[in-house]
C-alpha positions as CSV (number, residue, x, y, z in Angstrom):
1,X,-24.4,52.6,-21.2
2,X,-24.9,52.3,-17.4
3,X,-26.7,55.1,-16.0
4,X,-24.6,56.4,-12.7
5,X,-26.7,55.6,-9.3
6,X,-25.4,59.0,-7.8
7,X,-23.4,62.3,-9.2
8,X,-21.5,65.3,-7.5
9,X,-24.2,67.5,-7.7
10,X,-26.8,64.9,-5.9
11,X,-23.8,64.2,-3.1
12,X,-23.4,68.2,-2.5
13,X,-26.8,68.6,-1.8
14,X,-27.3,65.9,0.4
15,X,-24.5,67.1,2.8
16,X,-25.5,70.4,2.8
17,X,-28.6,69.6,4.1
18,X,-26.7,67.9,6.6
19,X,-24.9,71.9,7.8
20,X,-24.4,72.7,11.4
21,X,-26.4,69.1,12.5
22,X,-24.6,66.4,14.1
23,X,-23.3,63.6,11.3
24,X,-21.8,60.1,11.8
25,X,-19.0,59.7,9.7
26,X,-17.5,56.5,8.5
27,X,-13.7,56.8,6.6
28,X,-13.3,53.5,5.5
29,X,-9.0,53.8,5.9
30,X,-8.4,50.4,3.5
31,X,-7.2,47.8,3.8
32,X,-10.4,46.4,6.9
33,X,-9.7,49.5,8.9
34,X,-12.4,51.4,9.9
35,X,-12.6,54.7,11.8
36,X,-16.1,56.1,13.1
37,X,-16.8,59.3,14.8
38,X,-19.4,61.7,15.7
39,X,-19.5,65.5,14.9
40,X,-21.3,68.6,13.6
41,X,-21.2,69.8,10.1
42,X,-19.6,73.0,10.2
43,X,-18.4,74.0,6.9
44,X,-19.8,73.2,3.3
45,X,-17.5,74.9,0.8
46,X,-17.6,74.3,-2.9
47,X,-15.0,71.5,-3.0
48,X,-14.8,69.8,0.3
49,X,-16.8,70.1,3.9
50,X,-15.6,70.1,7.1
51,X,-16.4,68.0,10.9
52,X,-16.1,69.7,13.8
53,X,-15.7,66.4,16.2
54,X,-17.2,65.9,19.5
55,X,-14.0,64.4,20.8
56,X,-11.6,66.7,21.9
57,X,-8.9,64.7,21.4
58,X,-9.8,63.8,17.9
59,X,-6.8,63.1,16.0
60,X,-8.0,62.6,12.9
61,X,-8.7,64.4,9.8
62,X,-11.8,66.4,9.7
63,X,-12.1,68.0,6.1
64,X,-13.3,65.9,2.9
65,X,-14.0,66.3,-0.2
66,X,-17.6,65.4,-2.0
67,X,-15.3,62.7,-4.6
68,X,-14.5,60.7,-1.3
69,X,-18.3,60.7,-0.4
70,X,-19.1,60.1,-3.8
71,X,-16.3,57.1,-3.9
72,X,-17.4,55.3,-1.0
73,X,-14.4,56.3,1.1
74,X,-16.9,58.4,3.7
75,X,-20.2,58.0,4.5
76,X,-21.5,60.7,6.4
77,X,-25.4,60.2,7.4
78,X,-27.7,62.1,10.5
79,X,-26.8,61.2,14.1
80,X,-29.9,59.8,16.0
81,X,-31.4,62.0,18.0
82,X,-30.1,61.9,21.8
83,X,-32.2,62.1,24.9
């Protein structure tokens, strides 16, 4: 039997000591598309965690679920540090 690299439990506590710190987030969106943003990680609820964007005019969607994380779908990793 192959032992999993990563479980739920190890992805929820990763991102929530990611909470109210700016996040780059990668949704891979299939087939080669890509979509990359910059936020702040408002919300960690038991199921999913929210992005508050730094775009205003973000029109994308901004709550996901630790499966999608967990899946490859989103990667969601620390923003450098700005000057």
């Amino acid at each position: 039997m192959i032992k999993p690299n990563n479980d739920i439990a190890r992805v929820k506590q990763r991102i929530r000591g990611f909470q109210e710190q700016r996040v780059d987030v990668t949704v891979r969106l299939g087939r080669n598309k890509v979509q990359r943003f910059c936020g702040t990680l408002t919300g960690v609820y038991p199921a999913l965690f929210t992005v508050r964007p730094d775009d205003k005019d973000f029109l994308g969607k901004t709550a996901y679920s630790y499966a999608e994380v967990l899946c490859g779908s989103i990667d969601v990793k620390l923003a450098p540090k700005t000057k």
